[in-house]
PAZAPA-4460 file (N, C-alpha, C; in steps of 0.05 Angstrom, whole numbers, plus 32768, in hexadecimal, padded with zeros to 4 digits):
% residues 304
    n_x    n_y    n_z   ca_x   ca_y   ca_z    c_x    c_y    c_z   seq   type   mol
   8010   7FE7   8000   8000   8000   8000   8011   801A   8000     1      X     A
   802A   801D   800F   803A   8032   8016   803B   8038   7FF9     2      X     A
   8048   8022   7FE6   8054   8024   7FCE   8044   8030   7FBC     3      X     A
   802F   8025   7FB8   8012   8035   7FA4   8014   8052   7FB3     4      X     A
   800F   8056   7FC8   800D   806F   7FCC   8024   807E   7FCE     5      X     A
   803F   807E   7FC9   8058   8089   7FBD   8054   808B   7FA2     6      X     A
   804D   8076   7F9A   804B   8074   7F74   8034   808A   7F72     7      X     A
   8023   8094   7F83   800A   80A3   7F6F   8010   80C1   7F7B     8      X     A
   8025   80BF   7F91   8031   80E0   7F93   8044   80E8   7F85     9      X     A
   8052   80CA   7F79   8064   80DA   7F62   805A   80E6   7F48    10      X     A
   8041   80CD   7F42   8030   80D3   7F26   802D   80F5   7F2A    11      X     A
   801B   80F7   7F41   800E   8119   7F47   8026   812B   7F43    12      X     A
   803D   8124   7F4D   8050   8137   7F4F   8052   813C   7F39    13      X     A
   805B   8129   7F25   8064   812F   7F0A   804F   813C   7EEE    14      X     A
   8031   8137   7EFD   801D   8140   7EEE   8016   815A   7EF2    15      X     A
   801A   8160   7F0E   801A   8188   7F1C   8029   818F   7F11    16      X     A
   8042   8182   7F0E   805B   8192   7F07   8058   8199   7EE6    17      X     A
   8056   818E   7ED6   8045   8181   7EB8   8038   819B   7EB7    18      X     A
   8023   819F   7ECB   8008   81B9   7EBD   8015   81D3   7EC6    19      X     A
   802C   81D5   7EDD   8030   81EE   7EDD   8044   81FB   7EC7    20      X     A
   805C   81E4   7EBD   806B   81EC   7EAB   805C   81EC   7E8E    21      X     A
   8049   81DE   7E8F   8035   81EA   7E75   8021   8205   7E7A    22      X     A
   8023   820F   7E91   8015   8227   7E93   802A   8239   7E8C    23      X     A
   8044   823A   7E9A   8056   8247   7E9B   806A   824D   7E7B    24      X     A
   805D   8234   7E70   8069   8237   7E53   8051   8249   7E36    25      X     A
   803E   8243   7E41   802B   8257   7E36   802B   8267   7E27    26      X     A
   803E   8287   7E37   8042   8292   7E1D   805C   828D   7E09    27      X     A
   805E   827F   7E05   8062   8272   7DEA   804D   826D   7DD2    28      X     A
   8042   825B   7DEC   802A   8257   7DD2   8019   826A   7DC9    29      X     A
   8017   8289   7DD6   7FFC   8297   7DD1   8012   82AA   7DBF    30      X     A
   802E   82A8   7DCB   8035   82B8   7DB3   803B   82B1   7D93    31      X     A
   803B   829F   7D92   8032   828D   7D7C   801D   8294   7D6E    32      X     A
   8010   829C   7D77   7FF1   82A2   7D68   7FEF   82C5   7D6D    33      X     A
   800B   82D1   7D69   8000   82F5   7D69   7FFD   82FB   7D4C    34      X     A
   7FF8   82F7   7D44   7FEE   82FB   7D31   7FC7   82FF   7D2B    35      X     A
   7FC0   82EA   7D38   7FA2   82EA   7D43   7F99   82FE   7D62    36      X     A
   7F85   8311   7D51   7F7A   831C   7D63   7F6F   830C   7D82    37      X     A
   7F82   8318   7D93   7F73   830A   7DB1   7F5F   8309   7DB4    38      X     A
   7F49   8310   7DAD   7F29   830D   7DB3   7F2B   82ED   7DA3    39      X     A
   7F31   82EF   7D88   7F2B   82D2   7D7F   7F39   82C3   7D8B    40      X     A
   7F54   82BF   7D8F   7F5E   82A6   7D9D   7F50   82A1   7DB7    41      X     A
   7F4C   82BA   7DCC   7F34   82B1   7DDE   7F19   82A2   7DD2    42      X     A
   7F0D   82A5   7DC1   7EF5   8298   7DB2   7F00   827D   7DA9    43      X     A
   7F19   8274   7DA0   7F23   825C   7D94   7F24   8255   7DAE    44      X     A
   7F2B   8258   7DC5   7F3E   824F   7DDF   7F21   823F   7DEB    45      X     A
   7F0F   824B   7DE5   7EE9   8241   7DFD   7EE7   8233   7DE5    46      X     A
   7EE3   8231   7DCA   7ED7   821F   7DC3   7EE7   8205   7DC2    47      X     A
   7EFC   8205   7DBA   7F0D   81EB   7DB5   7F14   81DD   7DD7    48      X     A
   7F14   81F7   7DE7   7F0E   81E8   7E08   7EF3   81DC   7E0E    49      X     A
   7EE9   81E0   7DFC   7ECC   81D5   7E00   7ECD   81B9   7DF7    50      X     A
   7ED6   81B6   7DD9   7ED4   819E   7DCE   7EE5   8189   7DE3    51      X     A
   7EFE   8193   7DE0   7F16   8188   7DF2   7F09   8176   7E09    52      X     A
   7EFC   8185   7E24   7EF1   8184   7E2E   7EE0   816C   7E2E    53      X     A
   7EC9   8175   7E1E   7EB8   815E   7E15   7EBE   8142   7E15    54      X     A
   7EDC   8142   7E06   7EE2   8120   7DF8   7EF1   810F   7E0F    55      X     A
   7F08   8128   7E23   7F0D   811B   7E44   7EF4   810C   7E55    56      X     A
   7EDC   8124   7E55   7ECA   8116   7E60   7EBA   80F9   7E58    57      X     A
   7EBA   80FF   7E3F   7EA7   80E5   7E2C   7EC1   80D3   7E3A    58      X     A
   7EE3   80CE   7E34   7EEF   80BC   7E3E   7EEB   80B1   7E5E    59      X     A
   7EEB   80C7   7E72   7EEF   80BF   7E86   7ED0   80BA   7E92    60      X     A
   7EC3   80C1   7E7D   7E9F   80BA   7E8B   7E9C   80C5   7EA2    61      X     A
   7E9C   80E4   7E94   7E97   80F8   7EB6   7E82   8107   7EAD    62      X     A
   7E71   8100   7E96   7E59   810F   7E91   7E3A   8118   7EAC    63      X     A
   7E3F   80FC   7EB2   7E2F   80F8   7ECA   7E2B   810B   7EDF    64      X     A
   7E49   810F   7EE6   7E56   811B   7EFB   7E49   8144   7EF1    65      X     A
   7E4F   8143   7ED4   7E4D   815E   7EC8   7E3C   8166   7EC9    66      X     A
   7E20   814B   7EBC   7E00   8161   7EBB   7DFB   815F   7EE1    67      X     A
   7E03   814F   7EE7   7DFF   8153   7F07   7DFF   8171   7F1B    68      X     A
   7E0F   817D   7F0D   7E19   8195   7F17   7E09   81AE   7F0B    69      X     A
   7DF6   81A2   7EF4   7DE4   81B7   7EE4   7DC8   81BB   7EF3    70      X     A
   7DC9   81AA   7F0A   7DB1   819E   7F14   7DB0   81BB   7F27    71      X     A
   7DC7   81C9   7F30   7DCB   81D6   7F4B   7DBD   81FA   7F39    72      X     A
   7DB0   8200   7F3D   7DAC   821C   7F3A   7DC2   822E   7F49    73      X     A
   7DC7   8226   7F5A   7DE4   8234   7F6B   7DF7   8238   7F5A    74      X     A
   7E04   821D   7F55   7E1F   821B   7F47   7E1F   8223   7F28    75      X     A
   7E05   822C   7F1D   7E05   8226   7F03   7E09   824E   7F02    76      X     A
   7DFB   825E   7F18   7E03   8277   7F1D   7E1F   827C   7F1D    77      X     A
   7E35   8272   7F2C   7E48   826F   7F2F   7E56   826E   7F18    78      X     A
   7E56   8256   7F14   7E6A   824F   7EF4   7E63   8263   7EE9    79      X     A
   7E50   8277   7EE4   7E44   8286   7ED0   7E62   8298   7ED9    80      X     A
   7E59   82A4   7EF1   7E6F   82BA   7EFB   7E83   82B2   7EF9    81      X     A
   7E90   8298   7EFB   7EB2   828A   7EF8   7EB0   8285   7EE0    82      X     A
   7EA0   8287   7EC6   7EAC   828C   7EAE   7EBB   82A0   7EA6    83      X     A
   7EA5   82BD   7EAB   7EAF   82D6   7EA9   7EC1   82DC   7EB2    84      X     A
   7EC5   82D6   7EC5   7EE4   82E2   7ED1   7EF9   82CF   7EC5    85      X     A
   7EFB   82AF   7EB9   7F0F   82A3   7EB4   7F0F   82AD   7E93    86      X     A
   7EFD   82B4   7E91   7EFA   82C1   7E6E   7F0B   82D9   7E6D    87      X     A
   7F01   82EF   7E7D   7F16   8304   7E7D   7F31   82F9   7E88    88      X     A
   7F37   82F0   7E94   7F4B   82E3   7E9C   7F63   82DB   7E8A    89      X     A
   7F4E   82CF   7E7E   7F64   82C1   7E62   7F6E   82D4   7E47    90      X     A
   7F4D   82E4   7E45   7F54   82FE   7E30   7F6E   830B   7E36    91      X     A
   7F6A   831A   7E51   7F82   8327   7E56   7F9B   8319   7E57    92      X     A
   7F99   8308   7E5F   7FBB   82F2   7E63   7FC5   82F3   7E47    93      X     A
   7FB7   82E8   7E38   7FB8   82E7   7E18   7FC7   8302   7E08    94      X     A
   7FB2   831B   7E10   7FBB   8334   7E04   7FD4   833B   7E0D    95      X     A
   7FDE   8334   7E23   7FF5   8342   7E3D   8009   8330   7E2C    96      X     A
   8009   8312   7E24   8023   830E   7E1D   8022   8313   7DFE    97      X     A
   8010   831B   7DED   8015   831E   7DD7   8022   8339   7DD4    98      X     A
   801D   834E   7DE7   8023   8369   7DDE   8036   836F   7DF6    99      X     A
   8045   835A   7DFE   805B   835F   7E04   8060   835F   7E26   100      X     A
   8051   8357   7E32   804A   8354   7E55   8049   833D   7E61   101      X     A
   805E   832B   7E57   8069   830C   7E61   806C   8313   7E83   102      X     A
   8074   832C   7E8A   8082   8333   7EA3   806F   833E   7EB1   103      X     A
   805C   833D   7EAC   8048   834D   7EB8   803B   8336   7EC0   104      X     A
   8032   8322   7EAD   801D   8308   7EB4   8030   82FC   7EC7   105      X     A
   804E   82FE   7EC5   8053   82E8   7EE0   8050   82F9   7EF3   106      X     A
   804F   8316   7EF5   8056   831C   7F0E   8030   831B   7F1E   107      X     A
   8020   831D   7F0F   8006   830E   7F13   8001   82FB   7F1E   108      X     A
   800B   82E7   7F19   800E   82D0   7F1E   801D   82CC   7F34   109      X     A
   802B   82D7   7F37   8036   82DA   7F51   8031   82E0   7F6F   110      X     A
   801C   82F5   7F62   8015   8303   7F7C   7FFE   82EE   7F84   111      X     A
   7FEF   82DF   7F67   7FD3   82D1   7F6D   7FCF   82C0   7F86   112      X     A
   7FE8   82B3   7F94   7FE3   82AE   7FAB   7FD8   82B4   7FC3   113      X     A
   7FE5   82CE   7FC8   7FE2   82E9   7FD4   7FC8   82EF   7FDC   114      X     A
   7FB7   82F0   7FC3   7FA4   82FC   7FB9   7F8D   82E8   7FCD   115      X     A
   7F9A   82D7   7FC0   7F81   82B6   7FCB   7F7F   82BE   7FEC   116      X     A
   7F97   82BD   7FF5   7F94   82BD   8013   7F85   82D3   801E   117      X     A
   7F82   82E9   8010   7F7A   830A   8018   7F5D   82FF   8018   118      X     A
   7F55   82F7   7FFE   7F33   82E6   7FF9   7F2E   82D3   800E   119      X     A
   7F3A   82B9   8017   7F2C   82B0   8029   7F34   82BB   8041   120      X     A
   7F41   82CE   8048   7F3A   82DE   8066   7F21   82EF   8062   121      X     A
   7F1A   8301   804B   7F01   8313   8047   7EF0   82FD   803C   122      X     A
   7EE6   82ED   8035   7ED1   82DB   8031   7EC9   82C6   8046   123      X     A
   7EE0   82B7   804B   7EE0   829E   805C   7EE3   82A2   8073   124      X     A
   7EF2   82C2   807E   7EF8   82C3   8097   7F0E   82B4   80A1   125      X     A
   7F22   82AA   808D   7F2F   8295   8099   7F46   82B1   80A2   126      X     A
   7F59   829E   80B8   7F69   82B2   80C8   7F81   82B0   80BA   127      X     A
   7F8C   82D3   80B8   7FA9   82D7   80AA   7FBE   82D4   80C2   128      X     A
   7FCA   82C5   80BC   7FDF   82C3   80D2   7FF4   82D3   80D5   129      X     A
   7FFF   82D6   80E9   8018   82EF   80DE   8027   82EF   80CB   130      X     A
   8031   82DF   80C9   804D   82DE   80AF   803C   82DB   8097   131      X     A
   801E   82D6   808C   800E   82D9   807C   800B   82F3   8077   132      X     A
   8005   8306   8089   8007   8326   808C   8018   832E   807D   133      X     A
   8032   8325   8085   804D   832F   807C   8054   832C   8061   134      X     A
   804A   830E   8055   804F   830F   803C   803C   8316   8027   135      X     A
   801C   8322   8036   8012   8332   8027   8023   8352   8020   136      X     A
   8025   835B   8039   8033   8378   8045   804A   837B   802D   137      X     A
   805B   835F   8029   8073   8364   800C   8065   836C   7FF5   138      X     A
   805A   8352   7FED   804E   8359   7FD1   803D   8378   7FCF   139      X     A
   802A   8381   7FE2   801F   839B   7FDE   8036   83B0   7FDA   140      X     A
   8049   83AC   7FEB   8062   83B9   7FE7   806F   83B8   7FCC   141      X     A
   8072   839B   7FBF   8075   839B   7FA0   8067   83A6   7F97   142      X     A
   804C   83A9   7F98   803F   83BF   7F85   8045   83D8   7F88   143      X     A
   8046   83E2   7FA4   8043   8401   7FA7   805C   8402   7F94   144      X     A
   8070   8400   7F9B   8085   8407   7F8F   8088   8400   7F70   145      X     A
   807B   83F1   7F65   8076   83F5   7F43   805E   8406   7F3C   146      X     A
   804E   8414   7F4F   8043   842D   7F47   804C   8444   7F4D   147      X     A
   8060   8444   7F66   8079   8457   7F66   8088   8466   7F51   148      X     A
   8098   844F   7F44   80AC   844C   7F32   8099   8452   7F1B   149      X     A
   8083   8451   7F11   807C   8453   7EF5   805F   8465   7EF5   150      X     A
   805B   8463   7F0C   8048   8476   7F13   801F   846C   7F03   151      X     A
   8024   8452   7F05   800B   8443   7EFF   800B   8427   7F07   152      X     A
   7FF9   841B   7F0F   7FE8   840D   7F19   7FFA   83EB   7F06   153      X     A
   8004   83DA   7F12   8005   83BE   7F01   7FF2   83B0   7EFB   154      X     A
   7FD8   83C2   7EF0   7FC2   83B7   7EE8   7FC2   839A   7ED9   155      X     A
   7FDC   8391   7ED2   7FD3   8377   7EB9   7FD1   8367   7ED7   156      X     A
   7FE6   836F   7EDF   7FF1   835F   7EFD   7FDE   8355   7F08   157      X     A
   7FD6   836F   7F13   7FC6   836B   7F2A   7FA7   835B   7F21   158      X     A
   7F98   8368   7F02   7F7F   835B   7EF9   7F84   833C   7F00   159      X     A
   7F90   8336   7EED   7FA0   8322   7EE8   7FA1   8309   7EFF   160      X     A
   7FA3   8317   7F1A   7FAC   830A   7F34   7F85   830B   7F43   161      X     A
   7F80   8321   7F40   7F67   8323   7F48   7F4F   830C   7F39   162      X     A
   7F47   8310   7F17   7F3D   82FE   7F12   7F3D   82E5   7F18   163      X     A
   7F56   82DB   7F1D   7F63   82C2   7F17   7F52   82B8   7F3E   164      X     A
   7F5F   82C8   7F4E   7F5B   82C1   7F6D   7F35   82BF   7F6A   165      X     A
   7F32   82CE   7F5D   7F13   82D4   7F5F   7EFF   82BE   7F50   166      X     A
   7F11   82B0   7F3E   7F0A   8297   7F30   7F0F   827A   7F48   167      X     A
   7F1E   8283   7F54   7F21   826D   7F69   7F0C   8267   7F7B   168      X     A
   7F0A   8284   7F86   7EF5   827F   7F98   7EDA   827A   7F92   169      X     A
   7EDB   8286   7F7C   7EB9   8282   7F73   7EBB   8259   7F6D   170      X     A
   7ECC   824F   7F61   7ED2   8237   7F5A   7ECB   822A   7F79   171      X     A
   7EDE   8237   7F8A   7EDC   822A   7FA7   7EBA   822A   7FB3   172      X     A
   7EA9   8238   7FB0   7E94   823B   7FBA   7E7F   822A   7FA8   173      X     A
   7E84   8227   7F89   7E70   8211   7F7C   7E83   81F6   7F84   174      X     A
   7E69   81E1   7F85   7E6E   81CC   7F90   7E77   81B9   7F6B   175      X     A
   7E8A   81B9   7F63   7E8B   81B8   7F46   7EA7   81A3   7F42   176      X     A
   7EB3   8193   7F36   7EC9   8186   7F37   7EDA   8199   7F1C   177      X     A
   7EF0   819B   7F1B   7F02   81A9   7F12   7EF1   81AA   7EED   178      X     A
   7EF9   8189   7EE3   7EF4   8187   7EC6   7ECC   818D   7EC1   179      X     A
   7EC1   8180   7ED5   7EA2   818A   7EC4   7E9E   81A4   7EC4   180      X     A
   7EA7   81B7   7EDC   7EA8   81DB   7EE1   7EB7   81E1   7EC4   181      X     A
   7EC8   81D8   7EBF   7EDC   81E7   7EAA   7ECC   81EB   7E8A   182      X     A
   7EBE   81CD   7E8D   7EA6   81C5   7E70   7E96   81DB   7E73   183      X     A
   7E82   81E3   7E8C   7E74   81E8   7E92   7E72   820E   7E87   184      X     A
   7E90   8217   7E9D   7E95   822D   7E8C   7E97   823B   7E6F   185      X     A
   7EAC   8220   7E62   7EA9   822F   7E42   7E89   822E   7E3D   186      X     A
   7E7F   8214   7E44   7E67   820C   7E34   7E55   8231   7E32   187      X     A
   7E56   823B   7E52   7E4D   825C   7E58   7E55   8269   7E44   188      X     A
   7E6F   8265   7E3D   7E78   8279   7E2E   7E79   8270   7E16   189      X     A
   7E78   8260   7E0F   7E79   8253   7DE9   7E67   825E   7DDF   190      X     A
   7E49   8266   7DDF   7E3B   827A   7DC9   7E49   828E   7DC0   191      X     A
   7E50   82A4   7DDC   7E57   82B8   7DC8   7E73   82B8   7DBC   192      X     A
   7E84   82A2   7DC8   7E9E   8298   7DBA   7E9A   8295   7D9C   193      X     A
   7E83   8282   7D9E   7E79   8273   7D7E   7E70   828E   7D6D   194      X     A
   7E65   82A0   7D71   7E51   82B7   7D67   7E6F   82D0   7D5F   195      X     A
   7E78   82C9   7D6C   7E95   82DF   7D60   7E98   82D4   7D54   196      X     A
   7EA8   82B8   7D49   7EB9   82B2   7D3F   7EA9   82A8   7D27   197      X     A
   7E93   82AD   7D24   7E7A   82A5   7D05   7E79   82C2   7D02   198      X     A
   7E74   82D0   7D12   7E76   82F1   7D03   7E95   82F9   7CFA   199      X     A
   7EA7   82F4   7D01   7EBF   82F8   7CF5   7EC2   82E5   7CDE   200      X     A
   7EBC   82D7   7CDB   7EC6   82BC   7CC4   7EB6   82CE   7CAD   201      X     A
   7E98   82D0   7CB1   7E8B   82E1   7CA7   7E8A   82FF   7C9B   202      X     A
   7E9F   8310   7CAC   7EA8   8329   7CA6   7EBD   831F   7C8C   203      X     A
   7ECE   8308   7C92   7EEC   830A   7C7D   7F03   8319   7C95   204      X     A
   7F00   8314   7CB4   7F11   8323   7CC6   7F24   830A   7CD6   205      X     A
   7F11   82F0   7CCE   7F1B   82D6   7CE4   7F34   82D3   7CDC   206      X     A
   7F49   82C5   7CF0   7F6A   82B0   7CE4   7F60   829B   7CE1   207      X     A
   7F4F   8294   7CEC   7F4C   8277   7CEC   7F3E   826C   7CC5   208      X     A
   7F58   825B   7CC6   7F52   8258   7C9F   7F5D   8266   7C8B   209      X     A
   7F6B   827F   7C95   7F6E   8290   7C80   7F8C   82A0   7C85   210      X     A
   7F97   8298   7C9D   7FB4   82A2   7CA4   7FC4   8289   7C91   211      X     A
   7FC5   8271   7CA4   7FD1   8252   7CA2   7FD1   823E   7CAE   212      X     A
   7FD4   8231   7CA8   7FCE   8214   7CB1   7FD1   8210   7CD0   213      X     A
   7FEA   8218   7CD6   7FFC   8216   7CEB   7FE8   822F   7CFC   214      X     A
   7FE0   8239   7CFE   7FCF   824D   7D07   7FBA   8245   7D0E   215      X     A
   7FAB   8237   7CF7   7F90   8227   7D02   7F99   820E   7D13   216      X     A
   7FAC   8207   7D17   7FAF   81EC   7D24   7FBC   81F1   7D3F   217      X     A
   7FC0   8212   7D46   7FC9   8219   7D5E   7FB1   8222   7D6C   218      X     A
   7F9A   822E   7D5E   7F82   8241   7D68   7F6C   8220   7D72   219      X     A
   7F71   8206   7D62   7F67   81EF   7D69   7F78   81EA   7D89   220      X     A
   7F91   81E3   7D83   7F94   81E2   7D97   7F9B   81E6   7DB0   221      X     A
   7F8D   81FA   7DB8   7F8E   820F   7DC2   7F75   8205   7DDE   222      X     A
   7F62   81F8   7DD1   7F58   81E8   7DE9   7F65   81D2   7E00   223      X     A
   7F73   81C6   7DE5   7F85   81AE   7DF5   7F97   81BD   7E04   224      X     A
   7F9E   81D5   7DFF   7FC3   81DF   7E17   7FAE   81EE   7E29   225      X     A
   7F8E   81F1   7E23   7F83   8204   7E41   7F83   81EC   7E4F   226      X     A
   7F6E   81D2   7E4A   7F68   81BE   7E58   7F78   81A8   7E6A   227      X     A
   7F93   81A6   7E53   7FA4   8188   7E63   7FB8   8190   7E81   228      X     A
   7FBE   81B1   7E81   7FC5   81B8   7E99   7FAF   81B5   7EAD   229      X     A
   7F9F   81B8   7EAB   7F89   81B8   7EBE   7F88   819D   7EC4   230      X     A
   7F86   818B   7EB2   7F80   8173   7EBF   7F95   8161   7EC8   231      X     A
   7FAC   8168   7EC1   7FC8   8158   7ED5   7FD2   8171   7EF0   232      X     A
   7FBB   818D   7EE9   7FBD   8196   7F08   7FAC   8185   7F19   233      X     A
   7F98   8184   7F19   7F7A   8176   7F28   7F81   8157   7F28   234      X     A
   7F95   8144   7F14   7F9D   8130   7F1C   7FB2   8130   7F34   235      X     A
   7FC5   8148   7F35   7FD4   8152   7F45   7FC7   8155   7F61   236      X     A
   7FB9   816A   7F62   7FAE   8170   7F69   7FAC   815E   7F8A   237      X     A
   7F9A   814D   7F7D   7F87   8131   7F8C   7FA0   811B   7F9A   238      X     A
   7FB7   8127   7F93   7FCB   8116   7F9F   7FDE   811F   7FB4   239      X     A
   7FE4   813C   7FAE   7FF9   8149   7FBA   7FF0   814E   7FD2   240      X     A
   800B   815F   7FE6   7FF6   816C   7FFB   7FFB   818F   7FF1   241      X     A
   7FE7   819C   8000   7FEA   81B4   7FF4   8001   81CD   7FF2   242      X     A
   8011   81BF   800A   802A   81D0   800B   8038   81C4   7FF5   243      X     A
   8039   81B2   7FE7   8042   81A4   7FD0   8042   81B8   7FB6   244      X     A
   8029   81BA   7FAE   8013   81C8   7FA6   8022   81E7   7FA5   245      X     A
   8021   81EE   7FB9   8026   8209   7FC1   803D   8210   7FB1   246      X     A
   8058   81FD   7FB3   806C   8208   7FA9   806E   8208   7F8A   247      X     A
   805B   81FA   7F85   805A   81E9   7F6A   8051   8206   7F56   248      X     A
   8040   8213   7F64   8032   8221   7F54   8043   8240   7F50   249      X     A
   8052   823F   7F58   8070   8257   7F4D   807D   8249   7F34   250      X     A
   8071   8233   7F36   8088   822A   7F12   8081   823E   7EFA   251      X     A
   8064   8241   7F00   8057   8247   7EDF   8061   8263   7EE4   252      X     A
   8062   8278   7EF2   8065   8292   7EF6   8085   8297   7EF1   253      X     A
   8095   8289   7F02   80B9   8280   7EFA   80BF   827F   7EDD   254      X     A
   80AE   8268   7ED5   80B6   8268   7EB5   80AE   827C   7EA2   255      X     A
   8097   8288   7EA7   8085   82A2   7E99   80A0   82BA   7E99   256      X     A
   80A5   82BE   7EC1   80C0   82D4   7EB7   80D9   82CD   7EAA   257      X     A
   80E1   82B6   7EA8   80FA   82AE   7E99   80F8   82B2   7E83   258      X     A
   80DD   82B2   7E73   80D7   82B7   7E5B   80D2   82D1   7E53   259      X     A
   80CA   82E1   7E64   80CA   8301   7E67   80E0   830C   7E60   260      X     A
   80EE   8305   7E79   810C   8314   7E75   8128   830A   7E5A   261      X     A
   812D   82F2   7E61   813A   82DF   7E4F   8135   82D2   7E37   262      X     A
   811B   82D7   7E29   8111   82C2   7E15   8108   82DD   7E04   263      X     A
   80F2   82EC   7E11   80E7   830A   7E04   80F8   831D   7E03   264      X     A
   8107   831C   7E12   8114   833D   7E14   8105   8353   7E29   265      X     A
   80EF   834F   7E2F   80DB   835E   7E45   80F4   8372   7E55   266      X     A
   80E9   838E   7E58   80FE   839D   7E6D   80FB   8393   7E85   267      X     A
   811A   838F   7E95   8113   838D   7EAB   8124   83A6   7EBE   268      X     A
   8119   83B9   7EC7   8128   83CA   7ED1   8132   83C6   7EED   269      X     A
   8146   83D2   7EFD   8151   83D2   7F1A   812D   83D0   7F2D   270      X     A
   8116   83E5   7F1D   80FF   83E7   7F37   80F2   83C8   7F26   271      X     A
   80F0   83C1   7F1B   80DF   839F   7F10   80F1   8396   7F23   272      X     A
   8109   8390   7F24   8117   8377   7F3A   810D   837E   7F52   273      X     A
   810D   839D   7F5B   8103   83A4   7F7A   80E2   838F   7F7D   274      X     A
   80CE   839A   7F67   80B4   8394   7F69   80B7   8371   7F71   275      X     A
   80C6   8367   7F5A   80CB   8348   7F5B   80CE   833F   7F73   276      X     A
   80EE   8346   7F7D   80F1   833F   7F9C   80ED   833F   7FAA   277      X     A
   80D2   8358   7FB1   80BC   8356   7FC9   80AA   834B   7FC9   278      X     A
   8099   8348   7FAB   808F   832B   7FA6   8094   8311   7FB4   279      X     A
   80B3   830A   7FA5   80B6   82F4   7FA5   80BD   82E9   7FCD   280      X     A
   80C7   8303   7FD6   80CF   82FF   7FEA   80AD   82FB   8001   281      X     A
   80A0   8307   7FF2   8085   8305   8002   807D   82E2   7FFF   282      X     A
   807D   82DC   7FEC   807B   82BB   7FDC   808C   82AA   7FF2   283      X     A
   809F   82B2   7FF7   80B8   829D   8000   80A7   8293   8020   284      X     A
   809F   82B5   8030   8091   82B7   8048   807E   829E   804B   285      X     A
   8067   82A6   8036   8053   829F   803D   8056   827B   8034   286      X     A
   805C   8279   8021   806E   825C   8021   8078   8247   8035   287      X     A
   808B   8259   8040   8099   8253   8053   8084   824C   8070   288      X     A
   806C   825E   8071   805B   825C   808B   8048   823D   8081   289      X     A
   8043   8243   8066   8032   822C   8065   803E   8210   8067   290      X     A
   8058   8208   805E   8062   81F6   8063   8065   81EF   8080   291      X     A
   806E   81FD   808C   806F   81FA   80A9   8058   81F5   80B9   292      X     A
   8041   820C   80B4   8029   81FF   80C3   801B   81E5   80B8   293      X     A
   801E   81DB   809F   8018   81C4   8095   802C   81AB   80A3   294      X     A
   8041   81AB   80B0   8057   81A4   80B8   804F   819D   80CE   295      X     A
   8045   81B5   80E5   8041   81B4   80FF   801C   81A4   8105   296      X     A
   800E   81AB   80ED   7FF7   819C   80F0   7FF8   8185   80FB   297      X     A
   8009   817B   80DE   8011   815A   80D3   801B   814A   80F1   298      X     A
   8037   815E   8102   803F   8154   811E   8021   8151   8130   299      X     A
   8014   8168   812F   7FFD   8160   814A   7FF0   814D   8146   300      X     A
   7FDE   814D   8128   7FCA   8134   8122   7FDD   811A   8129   301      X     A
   7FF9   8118   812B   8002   80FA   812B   7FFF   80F5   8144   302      X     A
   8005   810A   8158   8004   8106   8179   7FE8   8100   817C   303      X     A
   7FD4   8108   8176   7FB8   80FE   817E   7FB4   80EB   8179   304      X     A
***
């Protein structure tokens, strides 16, 4: 038994690890497609996540599980609202690394931890602990000081960190499993995905068909690189523990800036390293507390 259950924390490890370096590799792929207006690759991104979607479920026979969840008038409010926000979500991610803001989405991503914890103390009431304080107290500090230095707001940043936290929680509150919520969303959003992308085909404005091949077969698959991270996260997920988890999820933001700075060319000036470092140094904090109180849990529950 020990052994199966070593073997299925390595699987998870290697499948978390899998969806964050495919998140983190990303813009690559969306810059690949600048050429296509961001509104459409958002419209290619819900429908082909739709199909995508569909053919995992028909495999793994989680349909059941899906219209089950249609049943809830609650949750079906919800997804409505965790579409919109994962829709804008993705628009903007999309436009930021096409027009040149690789460094901006990681530093988003960065803070999105942050963000989460700030939400379940003002929603959930759950309690900020001190050194939680502190590594909020950095990162706000990373901001102030990149509106200091430039004298405006890290709006990609910060949207970016807000939607994303705000998709969580709303996710956290419907009672929904990762893959039928995810169907559930495009499915919200696939009309007017579908209704652009027939009025553009229709204007003579669409790529899709009329750039190249290699174009249409990126905007296709474009469902498969939203969906397969998700689902070797949530296979992850169900295995790890969450301080696991925790660290795991700085890969995709790590690799995003490596590609910023080193791959794009993105400026990085003396005040970006300042903003970075108090960031990252807020990250290390709150890291550092969760491991430990996950640590000290683990000791009491064994004494009882």
């Amino acid at each position: 038994m020990p052994d199966i259950a070593s073997k299925q924390k390595t699987y998870g490890l290697f499948a978390a690890l899998a969806a964050f370096f495919a998140w983190g590799l990303l813009p690559i792929y969306w810059k690949s497609l600048i050429v296509v207006n961001p509104v459409e690759i958002l419209c290619h991104r819900i429908i082909w996540s739709l199909v995508f979607i569909a053919i995992i479920l028909t495999i793994l026979k989680g349909w059941k599980e899906t219209f089950a969840s249609m049943r809830s008038p609650k949750d079906i409010g919800i997804l409505i609202l965790s579409s919109l926000m994962i829709g804008g979500n993705w628009l903007l991610y999309i436009w930021a690394v096409n027009t040149n803001h690789v460094l901006e989405t990681s530093l988003g991503y960065f803070i999105n931890p942050l963000v989460t914890t700030l939400l379940g103390y003002i929603f959930f009431r759950e309690r900020l602990k001190p050194l939680q304080l502190v590594a909020i107290g950095l990162a706000t500090l990373g901001v102030a000081n990149s509106i200091f230095s430039y004298g405006e707001l890290p709006w990609i940043s910060l949207t970016l960190a807000l939607s994303f936290a705000f998709y969580g929680l709303l996710r956290k509150i419907a009672s929904v499993e990762s893959l039928p919520g995810l169907f559930l969303e495009t499915m919200v959003l696939a009309p007017l995905a579908l209704t652009y992308l027939i009025k553009m085909q229709m204007d003579g404005t669409s790529a899709f068909f009329t750039v190249s091949p290699t174009i249409d077969l990126l905007l296709i698959g474009a469902g498969a690189a939203t969906a397969t991270p998700l689902i070797g996260f949530a296979y992850g997920a169900r295995r790890l523990q969450l301080s696991t988890l925790g660290v795991l999820q700085y890969v995709g933001p790590s690799i995003a800036f490596i590609l910023g700075v080193y791959v794009y060319k993105e400026p990085f000036t003396a005040s970006h390293l300042v903003t970075f470092t108090l960031i990252w140094s807020g990250l290390a904090v709150y890291t550092g507390e969760s491991i430990w109180s996950m640590r000290t849990h683990r000791r009491l529950t064994r004494k009882e």
